[in-house]
C-alpha positions as CSV (number, residue, x, y, z in Angstrom):
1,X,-2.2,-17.6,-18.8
2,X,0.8,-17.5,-16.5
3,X,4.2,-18.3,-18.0
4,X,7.7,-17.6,-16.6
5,X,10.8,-17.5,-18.8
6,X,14.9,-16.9,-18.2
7,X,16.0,-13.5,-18.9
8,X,18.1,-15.0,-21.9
9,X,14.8,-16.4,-23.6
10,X,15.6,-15.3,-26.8
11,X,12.7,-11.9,-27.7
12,X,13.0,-11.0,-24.1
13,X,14.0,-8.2,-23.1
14,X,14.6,-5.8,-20.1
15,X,14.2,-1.8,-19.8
16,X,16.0,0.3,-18.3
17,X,15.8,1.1,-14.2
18,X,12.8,3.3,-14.2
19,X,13.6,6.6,-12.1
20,X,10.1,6.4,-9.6
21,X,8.6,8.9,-8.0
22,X,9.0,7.1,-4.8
23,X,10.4,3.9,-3.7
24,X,13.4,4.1,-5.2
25,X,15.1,1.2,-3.9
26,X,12.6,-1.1,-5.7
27,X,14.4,-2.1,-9.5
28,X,11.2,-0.9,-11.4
29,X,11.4,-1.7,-14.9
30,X,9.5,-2.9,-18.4
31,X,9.8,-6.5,-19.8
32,X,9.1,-6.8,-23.4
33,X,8.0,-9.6,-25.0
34,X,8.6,-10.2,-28.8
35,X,8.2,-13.6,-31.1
36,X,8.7,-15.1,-28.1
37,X,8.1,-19.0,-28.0
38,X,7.6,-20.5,-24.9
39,X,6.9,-24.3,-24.4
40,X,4.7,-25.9,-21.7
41,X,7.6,-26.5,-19.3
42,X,7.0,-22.9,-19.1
43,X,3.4,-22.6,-18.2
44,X,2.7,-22.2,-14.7
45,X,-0.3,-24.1,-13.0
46,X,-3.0,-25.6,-15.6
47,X,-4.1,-23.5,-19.1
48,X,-6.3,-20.9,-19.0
49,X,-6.4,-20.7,-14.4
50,X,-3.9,-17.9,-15.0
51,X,-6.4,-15.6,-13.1
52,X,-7.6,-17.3,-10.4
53,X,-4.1,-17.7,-9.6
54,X,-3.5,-14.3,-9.5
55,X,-6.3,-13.3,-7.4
56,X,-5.0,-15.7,-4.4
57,X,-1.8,-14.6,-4.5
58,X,-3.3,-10.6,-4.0
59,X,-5.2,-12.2,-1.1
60,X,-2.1,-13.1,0.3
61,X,-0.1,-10.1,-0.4
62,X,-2.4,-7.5,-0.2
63,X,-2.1,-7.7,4.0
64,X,1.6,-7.7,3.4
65,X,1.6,-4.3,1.2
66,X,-1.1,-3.5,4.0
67,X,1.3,-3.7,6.7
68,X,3.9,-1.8,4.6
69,X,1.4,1.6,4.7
70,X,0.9,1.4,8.3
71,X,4.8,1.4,8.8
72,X,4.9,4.2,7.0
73,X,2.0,6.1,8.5
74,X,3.6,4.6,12.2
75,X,7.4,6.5,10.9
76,X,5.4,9.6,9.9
77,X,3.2,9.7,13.1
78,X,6.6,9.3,14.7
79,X,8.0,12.5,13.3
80,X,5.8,14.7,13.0
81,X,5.1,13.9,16.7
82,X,8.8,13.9,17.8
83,X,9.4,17.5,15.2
84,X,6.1,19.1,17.2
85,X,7.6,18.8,20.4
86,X,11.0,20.4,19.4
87,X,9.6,23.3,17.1
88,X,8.4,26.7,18.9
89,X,5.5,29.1,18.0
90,X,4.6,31.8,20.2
91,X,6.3,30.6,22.9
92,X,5.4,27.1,23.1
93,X,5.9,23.7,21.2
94,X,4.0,23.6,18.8
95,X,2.2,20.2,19.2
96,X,0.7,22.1,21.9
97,X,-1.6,24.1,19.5
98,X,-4.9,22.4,19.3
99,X,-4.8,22.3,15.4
100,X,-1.3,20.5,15.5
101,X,-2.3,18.2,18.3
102,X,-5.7,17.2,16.2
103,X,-3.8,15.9,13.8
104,X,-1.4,14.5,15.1
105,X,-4.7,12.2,17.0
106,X,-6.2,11.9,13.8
107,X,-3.4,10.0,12.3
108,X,-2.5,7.9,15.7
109,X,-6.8,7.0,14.9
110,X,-5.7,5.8,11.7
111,X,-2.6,4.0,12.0
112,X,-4.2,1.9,14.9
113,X,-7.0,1.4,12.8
114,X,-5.2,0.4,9.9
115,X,-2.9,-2.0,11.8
116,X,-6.2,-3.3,13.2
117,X,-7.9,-4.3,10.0
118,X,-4.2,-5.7,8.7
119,X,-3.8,-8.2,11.7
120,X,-7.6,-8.9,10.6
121,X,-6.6,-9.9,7.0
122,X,-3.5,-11.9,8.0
123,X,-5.2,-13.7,10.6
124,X,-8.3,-14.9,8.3
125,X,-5.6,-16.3,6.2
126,X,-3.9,-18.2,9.0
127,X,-7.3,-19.8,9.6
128,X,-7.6,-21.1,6.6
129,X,-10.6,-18.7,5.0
130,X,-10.5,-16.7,2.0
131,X,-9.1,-13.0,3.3
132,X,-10.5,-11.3,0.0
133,X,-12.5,-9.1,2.0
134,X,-10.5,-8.3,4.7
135,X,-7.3,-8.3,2.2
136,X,-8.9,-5.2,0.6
137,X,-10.6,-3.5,3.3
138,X,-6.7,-3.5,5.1
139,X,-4.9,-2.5,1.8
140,X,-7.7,0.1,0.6
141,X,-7.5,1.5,4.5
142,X,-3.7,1.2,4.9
143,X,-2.9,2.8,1.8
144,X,-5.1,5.7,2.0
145,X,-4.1,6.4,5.8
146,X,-0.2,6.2,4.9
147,X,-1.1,9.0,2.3
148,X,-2.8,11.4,4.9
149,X,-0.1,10.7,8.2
150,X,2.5,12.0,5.5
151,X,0.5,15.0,4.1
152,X,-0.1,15.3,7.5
153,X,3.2,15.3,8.1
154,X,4.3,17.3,6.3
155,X,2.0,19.5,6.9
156,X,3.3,19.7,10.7
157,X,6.7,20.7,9.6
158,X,5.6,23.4,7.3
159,X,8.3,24.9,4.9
160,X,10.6,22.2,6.5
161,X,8.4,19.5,5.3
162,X,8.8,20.3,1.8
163,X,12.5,20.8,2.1
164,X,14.3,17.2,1.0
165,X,16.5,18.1,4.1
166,X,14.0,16.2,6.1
167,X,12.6,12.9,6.0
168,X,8.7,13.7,5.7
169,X,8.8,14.6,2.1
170,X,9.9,11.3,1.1
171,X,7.6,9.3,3.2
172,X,4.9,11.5,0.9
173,X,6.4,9.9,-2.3
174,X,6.7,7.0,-1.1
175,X,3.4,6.4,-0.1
176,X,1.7,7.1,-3.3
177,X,2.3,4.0,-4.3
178,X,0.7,1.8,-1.8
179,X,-3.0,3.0,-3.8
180,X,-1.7,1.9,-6.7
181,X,-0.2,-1.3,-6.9
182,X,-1.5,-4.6,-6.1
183,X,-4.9,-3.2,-6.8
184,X,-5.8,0.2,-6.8
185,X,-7.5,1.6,-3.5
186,X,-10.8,2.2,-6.6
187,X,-10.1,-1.8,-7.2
188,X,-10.5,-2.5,-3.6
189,X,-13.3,-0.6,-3.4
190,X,-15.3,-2.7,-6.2
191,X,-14.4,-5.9,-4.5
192,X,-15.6,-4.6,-1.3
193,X,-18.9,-3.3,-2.3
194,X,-19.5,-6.6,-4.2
195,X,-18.8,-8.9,-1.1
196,X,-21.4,-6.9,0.6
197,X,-24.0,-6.8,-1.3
198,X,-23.8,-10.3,-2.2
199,X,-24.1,-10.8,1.4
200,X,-27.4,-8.7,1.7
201,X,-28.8,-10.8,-1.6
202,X,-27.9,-14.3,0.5
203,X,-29.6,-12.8,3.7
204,X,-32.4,-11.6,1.6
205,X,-33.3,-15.4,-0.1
């Protein structure tokens, strides 16, 4: 069931700002719900379709938090690219180190990739299909290559990256989050895995 309510309802209440990890500009914070009473001007959509509500609204804004991670996989890319061309080791910038420049390919792979699949997931929605599957594959890919550009990020900076000094270090908080909310990458993963292999059973009738 899917109900919405004024912040005066009377049993209602709201937490204090919640002091994240990363993301800090988002106002993260607990709603409580006690003897509330709620009447059906309340009630959103028909009883008891509560869910299916919710799962196409995450097919619509599961591309969108997709195309948040490879912004923030693009800014680290940036970076660590723009740092390895300034910093020196042994006479040389350091990008031109094979191990540097491998990474620094590696996360380009993944941030085209990743923007790839998103445009993907968007697009089946402009068409007028059900992006479930391409919603998740995006978000599950997305997320998990924003994670690895800012490791990798930081790794390319070294002792600066850990330093709060410099911007890496918060792109690595920050994009913790995008496996966690709206569906967790594990989430995505189960949906996946079940699209496909009811696939295979339909092609196997």
């Amino acid at each position: 069931r899917r109900v919405h309510g004024d912040r005066e309802t009377p049993g209602l209440s709201v937490g204090k700002k919640e002091w994240n990890m990363g993301q800090r500009a988002s106002d993260t914070r607990a709603v409580t719900f006690e003897d509330v009473i709620l009447t059906k001007d309340n009630l959103l959509g028909k009883e008891g379709g509560g869910f299916a509500i919710a799962m196409k609204t995450f097919d619509r804004t599961r591309p969108a938090v997709a195309a948040g991670a490879v912004g923030l996989a693009q800014r680290a890319l940036e970076e660590a690219t723009n740092y390895s061309l300034q910093r020196k080791t042994m006479g040389k910038p350091i990008c031109e180190h094979q191990a540097v420049a491998f990474l620094l390919a590696e996360m380009a792979m993944g941030v085209e990739a990743s923007r790839q699949m998103t445009y993907r997931s968007a697009w089946e929605a402009d068409q007028g299909r059900p992006p479930t599957y391409y919603a998740s594959i995006a978000k599950a890919m997305a997320s998990d290559v924003a994670n690895k550009a800012a490791s990798d990020a930081v790794q390319i900076f070294g002792g600066n990256g850990f330093n709060s000094e410099y911007p890496v270090e918060k792109l690595m908080r920050d994009a913790k989050i995008y496996q966690i909310y709206e569906g967790t990458s594990q989430i995505q993963r189960m949906i996946i895995s079940r699209i496909v292999l009811q696939k295979a059973l339909e092609m196997m009738k």
